[in-house]
Biotite code that builds the C-alpha atoms (Angstrom):
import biotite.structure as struc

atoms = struc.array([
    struc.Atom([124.990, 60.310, 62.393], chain_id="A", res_id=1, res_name="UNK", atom_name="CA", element="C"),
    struc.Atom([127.076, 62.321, 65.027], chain_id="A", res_id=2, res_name="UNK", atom_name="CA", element="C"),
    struc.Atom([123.517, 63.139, 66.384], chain_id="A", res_id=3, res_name="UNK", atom_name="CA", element="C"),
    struc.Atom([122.797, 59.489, 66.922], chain_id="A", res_id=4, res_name="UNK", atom_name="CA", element="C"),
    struc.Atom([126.114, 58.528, 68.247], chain_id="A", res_id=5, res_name="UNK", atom_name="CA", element="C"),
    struc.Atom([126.097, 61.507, 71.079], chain_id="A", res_id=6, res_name="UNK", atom_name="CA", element="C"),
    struc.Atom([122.338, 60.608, 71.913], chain_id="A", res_id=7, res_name="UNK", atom_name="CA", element="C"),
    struc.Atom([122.752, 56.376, 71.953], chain_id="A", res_id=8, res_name="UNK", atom_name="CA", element="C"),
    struc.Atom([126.285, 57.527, 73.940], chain_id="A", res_id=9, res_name="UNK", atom_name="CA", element="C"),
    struc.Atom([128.006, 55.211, 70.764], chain_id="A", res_id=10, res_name="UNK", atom_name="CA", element="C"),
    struc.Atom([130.989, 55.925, 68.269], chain_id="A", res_id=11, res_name="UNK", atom_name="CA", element="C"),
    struc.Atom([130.991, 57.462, 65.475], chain_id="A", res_id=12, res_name="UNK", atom_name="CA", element="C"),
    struc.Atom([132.094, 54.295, 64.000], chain_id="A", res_id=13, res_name="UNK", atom_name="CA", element="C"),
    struc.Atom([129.540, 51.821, 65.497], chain_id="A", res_id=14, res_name="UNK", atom_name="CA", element="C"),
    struc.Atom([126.764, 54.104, 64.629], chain_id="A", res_id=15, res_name="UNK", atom_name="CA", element="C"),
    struc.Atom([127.744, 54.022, 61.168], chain_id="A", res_id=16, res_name="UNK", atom_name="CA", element="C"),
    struc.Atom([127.659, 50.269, 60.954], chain_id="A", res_id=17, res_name="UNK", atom_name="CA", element="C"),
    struc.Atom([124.684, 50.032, 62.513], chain_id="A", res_id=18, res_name="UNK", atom_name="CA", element="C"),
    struc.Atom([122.573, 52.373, 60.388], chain_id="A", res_id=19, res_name="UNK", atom_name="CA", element="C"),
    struc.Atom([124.082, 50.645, 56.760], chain_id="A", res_id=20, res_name="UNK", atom_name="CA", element="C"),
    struc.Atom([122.785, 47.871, 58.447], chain_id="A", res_id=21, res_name="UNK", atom_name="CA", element="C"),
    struc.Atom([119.745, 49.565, 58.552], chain_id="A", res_id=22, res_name="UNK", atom_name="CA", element="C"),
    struc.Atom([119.603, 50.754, 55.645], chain_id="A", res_id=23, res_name="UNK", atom_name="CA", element="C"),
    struc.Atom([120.614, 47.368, 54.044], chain_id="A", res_id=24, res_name="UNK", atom_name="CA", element="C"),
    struc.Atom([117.589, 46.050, 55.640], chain_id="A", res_id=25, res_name="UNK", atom_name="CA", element="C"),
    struc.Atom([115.222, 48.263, 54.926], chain_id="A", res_id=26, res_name="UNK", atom_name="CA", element="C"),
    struc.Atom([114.691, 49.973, 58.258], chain_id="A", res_id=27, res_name="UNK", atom_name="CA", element="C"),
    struc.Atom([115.794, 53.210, 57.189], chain_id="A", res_id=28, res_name="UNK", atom_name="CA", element="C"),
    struc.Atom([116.273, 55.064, 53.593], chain_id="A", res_id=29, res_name="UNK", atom_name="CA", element="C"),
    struc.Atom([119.416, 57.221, 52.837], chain_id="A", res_id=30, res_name="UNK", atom_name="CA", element="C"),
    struc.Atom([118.149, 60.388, 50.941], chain_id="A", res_id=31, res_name="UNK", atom_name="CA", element="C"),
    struc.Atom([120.942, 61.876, 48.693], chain_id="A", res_id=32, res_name="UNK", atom_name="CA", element="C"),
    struc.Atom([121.457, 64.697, 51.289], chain_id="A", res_id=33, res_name="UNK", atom_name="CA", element="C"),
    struc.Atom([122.735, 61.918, 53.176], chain_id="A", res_id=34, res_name="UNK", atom_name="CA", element="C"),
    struc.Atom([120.465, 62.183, 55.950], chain_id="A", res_id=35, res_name="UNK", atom_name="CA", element="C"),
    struc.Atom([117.945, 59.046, 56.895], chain_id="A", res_id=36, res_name="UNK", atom_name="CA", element="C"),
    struc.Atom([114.312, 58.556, 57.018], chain_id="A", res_id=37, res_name="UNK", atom_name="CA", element="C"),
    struc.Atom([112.483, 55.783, 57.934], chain_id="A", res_id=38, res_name="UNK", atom_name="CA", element="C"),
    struc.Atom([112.085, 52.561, 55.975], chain_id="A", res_id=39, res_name="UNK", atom_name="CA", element="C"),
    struc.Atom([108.914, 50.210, 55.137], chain_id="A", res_id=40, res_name="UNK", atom_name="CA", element="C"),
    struc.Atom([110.250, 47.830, 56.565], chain_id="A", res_id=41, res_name="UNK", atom_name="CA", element="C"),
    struc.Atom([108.993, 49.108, 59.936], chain_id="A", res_id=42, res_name="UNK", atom_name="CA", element="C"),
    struc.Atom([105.507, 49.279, 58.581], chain_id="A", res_id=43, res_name="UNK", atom_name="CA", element="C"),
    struc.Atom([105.960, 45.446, 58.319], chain_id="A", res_id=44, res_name="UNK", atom_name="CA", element="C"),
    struc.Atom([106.882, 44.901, 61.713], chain_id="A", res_id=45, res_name="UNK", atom_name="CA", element="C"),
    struc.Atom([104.241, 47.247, 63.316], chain_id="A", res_id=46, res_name="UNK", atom_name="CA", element="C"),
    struc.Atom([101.687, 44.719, 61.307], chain_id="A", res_id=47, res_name="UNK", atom_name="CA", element="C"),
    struc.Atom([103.456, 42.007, 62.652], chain_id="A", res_id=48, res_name="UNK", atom_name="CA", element="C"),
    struc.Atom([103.120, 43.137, 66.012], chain_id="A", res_id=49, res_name="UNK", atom_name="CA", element="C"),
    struc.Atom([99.780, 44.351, 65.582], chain_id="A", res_id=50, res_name="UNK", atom_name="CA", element="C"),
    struc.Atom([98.822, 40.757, 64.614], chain_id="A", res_id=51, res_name="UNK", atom_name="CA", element="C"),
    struc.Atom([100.104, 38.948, 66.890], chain_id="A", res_id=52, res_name="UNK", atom_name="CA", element="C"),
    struc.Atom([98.538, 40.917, 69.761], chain_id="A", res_id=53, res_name="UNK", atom_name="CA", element="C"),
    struc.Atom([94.973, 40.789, 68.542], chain_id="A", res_id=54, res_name="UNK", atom_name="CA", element="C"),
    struc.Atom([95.234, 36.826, 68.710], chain_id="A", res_id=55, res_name="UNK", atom_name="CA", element="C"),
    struc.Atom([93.136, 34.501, 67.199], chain_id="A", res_id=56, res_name="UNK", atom_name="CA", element="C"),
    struc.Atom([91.008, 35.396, 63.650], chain_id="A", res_id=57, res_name="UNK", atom_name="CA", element="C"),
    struc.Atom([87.633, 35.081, 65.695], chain_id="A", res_id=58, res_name="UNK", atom_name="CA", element="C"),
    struc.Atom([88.742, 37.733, 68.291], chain_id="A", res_id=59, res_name="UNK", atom_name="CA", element="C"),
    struc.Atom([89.317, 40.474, 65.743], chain_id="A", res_id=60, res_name="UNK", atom_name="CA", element="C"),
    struc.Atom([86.076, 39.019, 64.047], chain_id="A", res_id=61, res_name="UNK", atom_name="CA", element="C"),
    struc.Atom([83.908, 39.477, 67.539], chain_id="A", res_id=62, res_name="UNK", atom_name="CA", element="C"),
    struc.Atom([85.910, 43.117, 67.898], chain_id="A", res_id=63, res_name="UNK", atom_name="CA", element="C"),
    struc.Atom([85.261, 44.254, 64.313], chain_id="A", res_id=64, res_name="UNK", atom_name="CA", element="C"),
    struc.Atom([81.256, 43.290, 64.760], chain_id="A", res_id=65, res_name="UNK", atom_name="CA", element="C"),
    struc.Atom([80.967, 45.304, 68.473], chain_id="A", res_id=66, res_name="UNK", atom_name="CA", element="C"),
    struc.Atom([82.145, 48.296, 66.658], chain_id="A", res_id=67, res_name="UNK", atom_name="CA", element="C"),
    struc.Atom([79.399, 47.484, 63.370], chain_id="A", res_id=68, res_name="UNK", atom_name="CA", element="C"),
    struc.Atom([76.515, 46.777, 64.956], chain_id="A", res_id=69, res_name="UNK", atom_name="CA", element="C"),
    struc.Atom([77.361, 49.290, 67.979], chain_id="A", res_id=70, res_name="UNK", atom_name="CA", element="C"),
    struc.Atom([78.996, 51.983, 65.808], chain_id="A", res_id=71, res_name="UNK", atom_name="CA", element="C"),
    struc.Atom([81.411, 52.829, 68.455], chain_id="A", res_id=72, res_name="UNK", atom_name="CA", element="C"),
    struc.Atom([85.284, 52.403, 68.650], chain_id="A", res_id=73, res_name="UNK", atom_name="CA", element="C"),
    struc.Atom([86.269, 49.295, 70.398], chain_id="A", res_id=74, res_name="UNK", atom_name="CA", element="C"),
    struc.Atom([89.592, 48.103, 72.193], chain_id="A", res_id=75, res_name="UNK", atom_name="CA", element="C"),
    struc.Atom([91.424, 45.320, 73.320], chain_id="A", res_id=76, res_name="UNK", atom_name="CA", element="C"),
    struc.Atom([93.770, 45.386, 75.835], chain_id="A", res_id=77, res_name="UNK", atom_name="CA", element="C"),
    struc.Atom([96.024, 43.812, 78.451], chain_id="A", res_id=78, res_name="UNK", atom_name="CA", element="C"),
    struc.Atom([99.697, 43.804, 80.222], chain_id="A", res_id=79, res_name="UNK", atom_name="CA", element="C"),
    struc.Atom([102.366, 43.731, 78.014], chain_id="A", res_id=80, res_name="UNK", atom_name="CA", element="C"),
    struc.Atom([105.791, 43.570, 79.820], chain_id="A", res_id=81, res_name="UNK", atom_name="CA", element="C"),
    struc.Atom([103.897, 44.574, 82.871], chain_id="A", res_id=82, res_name="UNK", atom_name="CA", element="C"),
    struc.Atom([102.672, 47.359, 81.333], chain_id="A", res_id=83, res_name="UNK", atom_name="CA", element="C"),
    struc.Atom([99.189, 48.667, 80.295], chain_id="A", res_id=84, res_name="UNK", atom_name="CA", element="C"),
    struc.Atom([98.751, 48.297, 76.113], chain_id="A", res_id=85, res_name="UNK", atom_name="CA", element="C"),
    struc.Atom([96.220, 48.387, 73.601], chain_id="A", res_id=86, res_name="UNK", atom_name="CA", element="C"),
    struc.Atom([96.457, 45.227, 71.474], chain_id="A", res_id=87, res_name="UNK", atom_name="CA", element="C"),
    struc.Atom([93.877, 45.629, 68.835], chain_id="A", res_id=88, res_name="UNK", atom_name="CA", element="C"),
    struc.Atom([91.101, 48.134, 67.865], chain_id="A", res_id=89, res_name="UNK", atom_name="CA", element="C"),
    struc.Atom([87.502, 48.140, 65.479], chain_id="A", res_id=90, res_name="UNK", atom_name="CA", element="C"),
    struc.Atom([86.704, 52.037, 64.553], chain_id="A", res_id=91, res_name="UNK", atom_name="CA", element="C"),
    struc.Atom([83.085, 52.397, 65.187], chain_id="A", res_id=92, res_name="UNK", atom_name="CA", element="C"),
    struc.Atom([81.182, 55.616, 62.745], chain_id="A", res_id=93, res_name="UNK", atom_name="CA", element="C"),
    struc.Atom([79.761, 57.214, 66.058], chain_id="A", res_id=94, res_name="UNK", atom_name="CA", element="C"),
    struc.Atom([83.005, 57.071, 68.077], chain_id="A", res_id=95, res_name="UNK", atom_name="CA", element="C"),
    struc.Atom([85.159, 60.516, 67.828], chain_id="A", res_id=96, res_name="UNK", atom_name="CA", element="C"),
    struc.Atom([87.967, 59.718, 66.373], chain_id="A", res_id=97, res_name="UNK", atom_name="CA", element="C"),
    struc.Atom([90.980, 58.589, 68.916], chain_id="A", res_id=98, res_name="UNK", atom_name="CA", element="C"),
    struc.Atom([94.276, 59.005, 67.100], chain_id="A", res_id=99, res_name="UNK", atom_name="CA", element="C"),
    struc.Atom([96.070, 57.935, 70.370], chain_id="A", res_id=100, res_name="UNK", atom_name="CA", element="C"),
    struc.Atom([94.306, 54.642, 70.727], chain_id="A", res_id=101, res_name="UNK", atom_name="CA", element="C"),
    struc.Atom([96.011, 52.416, 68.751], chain_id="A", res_id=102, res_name="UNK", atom_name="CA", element="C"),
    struc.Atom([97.487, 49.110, 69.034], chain_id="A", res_id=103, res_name="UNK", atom_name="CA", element="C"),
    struc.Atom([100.914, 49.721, 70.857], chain_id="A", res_id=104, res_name="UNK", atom_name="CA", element="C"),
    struc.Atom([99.703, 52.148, 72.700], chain_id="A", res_id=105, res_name="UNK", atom_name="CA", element="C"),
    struc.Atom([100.912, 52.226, 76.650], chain_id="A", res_id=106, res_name="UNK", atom_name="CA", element="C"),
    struc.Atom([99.989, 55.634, 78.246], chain_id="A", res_id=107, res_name="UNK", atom_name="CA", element="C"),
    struc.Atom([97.670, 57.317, 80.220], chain_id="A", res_id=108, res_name="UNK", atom_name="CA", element="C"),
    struc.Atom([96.470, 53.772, 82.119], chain_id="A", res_id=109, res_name="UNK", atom_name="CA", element="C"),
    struc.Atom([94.800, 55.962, 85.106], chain_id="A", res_id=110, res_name="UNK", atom_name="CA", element="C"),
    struc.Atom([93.005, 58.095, 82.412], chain_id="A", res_id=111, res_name="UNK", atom_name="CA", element="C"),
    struc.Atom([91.266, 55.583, 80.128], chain_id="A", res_id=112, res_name="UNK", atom_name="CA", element="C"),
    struc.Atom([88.372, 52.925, 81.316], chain_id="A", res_id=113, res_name="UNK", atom_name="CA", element="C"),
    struc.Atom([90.487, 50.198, 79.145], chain_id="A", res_id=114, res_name="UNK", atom_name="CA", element="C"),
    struc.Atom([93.457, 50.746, 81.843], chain_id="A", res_id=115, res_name="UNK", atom_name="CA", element="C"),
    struc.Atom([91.412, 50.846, 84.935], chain_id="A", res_id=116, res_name="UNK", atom_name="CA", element="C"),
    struc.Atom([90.021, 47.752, 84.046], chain_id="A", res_id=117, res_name="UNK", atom_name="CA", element="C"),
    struc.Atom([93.087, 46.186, 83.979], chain_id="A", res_id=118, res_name="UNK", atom_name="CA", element="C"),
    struc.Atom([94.673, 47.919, 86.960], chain_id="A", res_id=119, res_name="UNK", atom_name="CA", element="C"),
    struc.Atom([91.026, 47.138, 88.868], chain_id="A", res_id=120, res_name="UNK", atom_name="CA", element="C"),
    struc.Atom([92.654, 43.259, 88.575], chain_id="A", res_id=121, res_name="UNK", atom_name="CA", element="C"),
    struc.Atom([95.627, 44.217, 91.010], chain_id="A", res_id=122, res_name="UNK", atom_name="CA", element="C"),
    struc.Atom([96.116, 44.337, 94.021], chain_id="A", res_id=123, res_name="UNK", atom_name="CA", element="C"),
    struc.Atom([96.523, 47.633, 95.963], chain_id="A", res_id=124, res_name="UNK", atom_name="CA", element="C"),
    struc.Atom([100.240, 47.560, 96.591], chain_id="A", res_id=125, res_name="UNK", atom_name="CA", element="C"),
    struc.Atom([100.324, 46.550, 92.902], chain_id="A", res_id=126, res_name="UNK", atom_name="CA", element="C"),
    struc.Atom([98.492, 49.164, 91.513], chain_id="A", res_id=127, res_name="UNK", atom_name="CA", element="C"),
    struc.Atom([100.269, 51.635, 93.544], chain_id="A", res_id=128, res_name="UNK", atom_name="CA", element="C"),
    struc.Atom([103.783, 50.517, 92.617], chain_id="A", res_id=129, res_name="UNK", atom_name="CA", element="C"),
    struc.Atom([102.307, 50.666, 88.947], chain_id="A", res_id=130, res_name="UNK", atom_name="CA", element="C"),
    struc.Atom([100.996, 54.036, 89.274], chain_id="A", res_id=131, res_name="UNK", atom_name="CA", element="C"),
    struc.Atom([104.381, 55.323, 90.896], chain_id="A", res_id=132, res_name="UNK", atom_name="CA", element="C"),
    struc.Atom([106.361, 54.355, 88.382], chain_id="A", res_id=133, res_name="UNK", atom_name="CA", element="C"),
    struc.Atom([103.812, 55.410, 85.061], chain_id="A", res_id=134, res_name="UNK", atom_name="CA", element="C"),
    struc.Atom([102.657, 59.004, 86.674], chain_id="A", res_id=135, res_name="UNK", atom_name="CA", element="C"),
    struc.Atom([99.277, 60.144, 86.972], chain_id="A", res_id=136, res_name="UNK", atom_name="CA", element="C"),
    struc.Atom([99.791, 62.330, 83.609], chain_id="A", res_id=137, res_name="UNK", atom_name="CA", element="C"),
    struc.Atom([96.557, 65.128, 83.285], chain_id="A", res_id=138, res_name="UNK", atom_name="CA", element="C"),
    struc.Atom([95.086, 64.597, 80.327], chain_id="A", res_id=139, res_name="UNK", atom_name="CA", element="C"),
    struc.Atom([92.154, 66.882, 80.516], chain_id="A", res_id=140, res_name="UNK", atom_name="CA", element="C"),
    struc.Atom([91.250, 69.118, 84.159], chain_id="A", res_id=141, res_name="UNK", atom_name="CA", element="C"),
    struc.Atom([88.987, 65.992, 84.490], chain_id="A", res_id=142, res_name="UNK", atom_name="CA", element="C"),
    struc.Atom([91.579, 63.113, 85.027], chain_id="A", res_id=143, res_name="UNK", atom_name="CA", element="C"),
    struc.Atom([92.152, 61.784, 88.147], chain_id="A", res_id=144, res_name="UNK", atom_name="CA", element="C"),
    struc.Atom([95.245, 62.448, 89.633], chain_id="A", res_id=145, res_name="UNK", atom_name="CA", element="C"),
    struc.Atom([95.370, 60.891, 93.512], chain_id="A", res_id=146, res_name="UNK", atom_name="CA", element="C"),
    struc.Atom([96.211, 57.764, 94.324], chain_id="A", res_id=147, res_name="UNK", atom_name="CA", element="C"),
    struc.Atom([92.945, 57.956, 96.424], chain_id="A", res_id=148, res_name="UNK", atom_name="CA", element="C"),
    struc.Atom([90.943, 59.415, 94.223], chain_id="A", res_id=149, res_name="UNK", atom_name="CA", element="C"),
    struc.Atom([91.978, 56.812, 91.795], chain_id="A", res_id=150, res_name="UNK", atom_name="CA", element="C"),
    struc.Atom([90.952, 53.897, 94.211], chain_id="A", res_id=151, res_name="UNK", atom_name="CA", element="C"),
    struc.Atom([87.636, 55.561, 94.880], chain_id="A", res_id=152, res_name="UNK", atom_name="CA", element="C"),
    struc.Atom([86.789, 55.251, 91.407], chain_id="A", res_id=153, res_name="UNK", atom_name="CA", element="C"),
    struc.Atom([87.920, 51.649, 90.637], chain_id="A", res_id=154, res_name="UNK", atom_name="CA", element="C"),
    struc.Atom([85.853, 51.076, 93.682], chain_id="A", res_id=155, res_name="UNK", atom_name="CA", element="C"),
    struc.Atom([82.895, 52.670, 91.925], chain_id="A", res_id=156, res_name="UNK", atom_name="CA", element="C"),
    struc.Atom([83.686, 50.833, 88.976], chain_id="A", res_id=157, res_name="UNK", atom_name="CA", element="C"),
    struc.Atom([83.353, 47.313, 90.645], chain_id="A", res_id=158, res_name="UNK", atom_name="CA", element="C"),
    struc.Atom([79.979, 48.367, 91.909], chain_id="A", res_id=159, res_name="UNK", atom_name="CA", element="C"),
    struc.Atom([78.778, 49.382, 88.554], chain_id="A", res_id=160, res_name="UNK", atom_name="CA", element="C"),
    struc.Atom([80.052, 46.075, 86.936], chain_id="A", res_id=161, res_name="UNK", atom_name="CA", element="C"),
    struc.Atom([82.103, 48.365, 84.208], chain_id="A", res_id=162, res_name="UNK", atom_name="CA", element="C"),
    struc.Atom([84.523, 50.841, 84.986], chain_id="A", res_id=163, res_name="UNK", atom_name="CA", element="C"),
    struc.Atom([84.239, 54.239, 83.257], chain_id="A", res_id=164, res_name="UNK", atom_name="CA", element="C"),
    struc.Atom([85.856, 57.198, 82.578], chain_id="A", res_id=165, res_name="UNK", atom_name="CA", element="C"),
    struc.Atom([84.366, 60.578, 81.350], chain_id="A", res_id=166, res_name="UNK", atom_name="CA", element="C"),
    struc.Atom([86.452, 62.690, 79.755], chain_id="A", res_id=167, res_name="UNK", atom_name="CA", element="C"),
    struc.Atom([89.578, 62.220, 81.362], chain_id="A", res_id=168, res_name="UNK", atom_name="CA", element="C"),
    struc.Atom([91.415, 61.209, 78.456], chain_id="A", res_id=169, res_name="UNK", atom_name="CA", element="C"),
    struc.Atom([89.823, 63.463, 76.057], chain_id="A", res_id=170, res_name="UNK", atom_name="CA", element="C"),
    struc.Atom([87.593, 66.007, 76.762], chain_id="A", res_id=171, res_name="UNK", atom_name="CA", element="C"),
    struc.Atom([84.221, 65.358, 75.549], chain_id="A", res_id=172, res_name="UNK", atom_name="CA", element="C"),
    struc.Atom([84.663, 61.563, 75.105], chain_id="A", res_id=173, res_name="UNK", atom_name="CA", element="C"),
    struc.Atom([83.871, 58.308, 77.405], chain_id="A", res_id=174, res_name="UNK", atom_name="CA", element="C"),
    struc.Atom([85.414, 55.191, 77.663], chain_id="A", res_id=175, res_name="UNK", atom_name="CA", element="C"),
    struc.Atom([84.018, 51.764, 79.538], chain_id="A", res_id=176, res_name="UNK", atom_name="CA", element="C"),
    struc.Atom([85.536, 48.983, 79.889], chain_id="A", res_id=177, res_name="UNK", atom_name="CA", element="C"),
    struc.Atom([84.681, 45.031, 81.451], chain_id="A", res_id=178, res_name="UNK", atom_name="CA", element="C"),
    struc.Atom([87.144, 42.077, 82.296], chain_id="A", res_id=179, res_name="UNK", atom_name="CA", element="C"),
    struc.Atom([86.891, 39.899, 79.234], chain_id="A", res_id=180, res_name="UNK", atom_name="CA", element="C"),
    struc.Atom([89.482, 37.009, 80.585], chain_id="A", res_id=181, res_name="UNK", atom_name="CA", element="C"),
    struc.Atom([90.456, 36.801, 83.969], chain_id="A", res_id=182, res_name="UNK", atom_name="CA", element="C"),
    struc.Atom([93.357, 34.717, 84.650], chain_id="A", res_id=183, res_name="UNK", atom_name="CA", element="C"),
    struc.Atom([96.295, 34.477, 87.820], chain_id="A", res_id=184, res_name="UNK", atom_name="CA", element="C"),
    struc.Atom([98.918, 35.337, 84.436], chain_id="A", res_id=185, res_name="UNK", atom_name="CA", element="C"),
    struc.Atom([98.781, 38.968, 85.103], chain_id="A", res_id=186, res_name="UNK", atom_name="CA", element="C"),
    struc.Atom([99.628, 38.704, 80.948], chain_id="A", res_id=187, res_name="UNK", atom_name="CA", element="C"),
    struc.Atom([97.140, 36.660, 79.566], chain_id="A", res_id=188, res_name="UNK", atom_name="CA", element="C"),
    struc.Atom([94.420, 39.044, 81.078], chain_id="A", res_id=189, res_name="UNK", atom_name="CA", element="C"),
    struc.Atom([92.202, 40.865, 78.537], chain_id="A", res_id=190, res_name="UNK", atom_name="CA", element="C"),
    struc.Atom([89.603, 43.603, 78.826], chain_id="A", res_id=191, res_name="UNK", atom_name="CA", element="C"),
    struc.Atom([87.586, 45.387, 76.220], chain_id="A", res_id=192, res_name="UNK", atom_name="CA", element="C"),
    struc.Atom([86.537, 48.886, 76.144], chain_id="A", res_id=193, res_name="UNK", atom_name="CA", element="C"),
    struc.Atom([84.966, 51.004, 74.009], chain_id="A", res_id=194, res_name="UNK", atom_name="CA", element="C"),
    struc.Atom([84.798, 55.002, 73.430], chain_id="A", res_id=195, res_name="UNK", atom_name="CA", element="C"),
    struc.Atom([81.751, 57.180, 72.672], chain_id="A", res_id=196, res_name="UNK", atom_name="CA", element="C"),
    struc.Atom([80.674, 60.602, 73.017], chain_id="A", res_id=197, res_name="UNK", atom_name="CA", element="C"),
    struc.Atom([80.241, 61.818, 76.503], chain_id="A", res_id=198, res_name="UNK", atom_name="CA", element="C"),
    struc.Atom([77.018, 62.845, 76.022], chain_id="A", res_id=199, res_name="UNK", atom_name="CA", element="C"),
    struc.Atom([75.722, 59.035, 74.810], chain_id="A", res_id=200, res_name="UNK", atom_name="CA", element="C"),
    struc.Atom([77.284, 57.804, 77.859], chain_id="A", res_id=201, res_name="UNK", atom_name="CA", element="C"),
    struc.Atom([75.520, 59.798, 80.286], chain_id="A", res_id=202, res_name="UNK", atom_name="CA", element="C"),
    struc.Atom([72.047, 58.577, 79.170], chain_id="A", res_id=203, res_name="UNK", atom_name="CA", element="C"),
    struc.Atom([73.116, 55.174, 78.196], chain_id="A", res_id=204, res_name="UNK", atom_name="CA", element="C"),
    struc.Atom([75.346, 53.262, 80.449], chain_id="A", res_id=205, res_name="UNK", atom_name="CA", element="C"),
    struc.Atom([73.122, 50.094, 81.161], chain_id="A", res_id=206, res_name="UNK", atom_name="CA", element="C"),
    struc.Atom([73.024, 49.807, 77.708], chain_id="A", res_id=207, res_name="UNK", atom_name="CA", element="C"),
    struc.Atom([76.724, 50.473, 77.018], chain_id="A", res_id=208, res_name="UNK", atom_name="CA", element="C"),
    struc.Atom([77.176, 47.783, 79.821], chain_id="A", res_id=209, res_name="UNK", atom_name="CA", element="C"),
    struc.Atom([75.237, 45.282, 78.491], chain_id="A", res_id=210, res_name="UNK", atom_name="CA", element="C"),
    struc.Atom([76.658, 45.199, 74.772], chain_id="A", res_id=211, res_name="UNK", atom_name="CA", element="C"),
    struc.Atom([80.406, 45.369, 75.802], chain_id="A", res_id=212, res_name="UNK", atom_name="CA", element="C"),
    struc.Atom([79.112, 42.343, 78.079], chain_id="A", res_id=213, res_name="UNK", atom_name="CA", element="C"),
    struc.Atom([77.827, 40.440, 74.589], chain_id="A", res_id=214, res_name="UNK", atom_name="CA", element="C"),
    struc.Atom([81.048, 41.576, 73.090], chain_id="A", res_id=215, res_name="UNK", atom_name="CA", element="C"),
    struc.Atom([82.911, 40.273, 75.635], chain_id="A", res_id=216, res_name="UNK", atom_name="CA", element="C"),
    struc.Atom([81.663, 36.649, 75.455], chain_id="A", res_id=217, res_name="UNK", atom_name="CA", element="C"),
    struc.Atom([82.610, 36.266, 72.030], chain_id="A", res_id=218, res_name="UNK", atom_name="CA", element="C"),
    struc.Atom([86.166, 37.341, 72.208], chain_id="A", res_id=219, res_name="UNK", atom_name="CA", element="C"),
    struc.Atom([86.580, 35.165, 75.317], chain_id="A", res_id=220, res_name="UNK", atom_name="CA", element="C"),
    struc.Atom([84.877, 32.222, 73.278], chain_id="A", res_id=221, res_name="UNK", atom_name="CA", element="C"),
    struc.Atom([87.413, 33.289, 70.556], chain_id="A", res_id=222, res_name="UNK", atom_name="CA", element="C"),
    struc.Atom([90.031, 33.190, 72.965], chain_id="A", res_id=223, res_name="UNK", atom_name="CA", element="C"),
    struc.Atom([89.313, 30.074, 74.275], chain_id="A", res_id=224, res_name="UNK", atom_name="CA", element="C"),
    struc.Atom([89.251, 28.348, 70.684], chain_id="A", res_id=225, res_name="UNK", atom_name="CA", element="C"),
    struc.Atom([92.671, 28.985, 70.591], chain_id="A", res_id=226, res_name="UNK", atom_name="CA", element="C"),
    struc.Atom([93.584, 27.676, 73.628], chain_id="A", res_id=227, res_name="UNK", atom_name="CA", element="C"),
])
């Protein structure tokens, strides 16, 4: 408790309101050591949160049938609160497994194809502000660290109709990514990506272009059934 108060800079007193509260809730447990672990309760709200970010039943639907008939990992993401998130994910059986990409998840935007798809939709002076204030983190010795380098390779990406990213989020792994709804709400813009060996990627790119482009049209279709 004292740790909390110090940390939260709140008294004693407030903290231990707030964390009965808590507790009363279900957000936290009291163990009979009298120290606090996390509650269930959470659980529910990440699945909340998780569904309400995927949208619509027919865009999971269209995500969860890329990643079959593909059998590689598939994402959804856009800006949430002006930042880079994944909003929904399909595990695929040939993907590696990505612990970090998970619905939530708001790092590493210059290191995955699913953020430079959505940065690629910026304008320069945006992406640099963004970039500023988010770091250019190193994932691996292959991420891209320069604001130029950076723009040389979203540049690349707009050529290639699919931006890409080889193992610069995790070594040995690839991620490409397309625009799946464009729109002048910098938040209601959604890409999909998905993640495959490196490998795979090297020798198959037109293909991996062309499904996440079939993918794509579904999800916006499911999108625009909401709408």
């Amino acid at each position: 408790m004292k740790q909390i108060a110090r940390r939260c800079e709140l008294t004693v007193a407030t903290t231990y309101h707030l964390v009965r509260t808590l507790a009363y809730e279900g957000y936290v447990i009291r163990r009979e050591d009298g120290t606090y672990i996390v509650g269930l309760e959470v659980a529910d709200r990440y699945r909340e949160l998780v569904t309400a970010f995927r949208g619509p039943p027919a865009v999971g639907e269209a995500l969860r049938r890329a990643a079959s008939d593909t059998g590689w990992s598939h994402y959804l993401g856009r800006f949430v609160g002006g930042q880079v998130a994944v909003t929904a994910s399909a595990e695929g059986p040939r993907s590696p497994y990505m612990e970090d990409l998970v619905p939530g998840f708001d790092e590493g935007a210059h290191a995955t194809a699913l953020g430079k798809s959505l940065l690629a939709t910026l304008t320069t002076e945006q992406r640099f502000r963004y970039l500023r204030e988010y770091g250019m983190r190193p994932f691996t010795t292959a991420t891209l660290t320069t604001v130029e380098a950076f723009e040389a390779d979203l540049a690349a990406g707009d050529r290639r109709g699919m931006q890409l990213e080889l193992g610069q989020f995790r070594q040995g792994v690839a991620c490409a990514a397309v625009l799946v709804a464009p729109d002048k709400d910098i938040e209601r813009r959604v890409v999909l990506a998905c993640a495959l060996p490196a490998g795979e990627m090297m020798t198959s790119a037109r293909v991996v272009r062309a499904k996440l482009l079939t993918a794509a049209r579904a999800i916006a279709d499911g999108i625009a059934s909401e709408n």
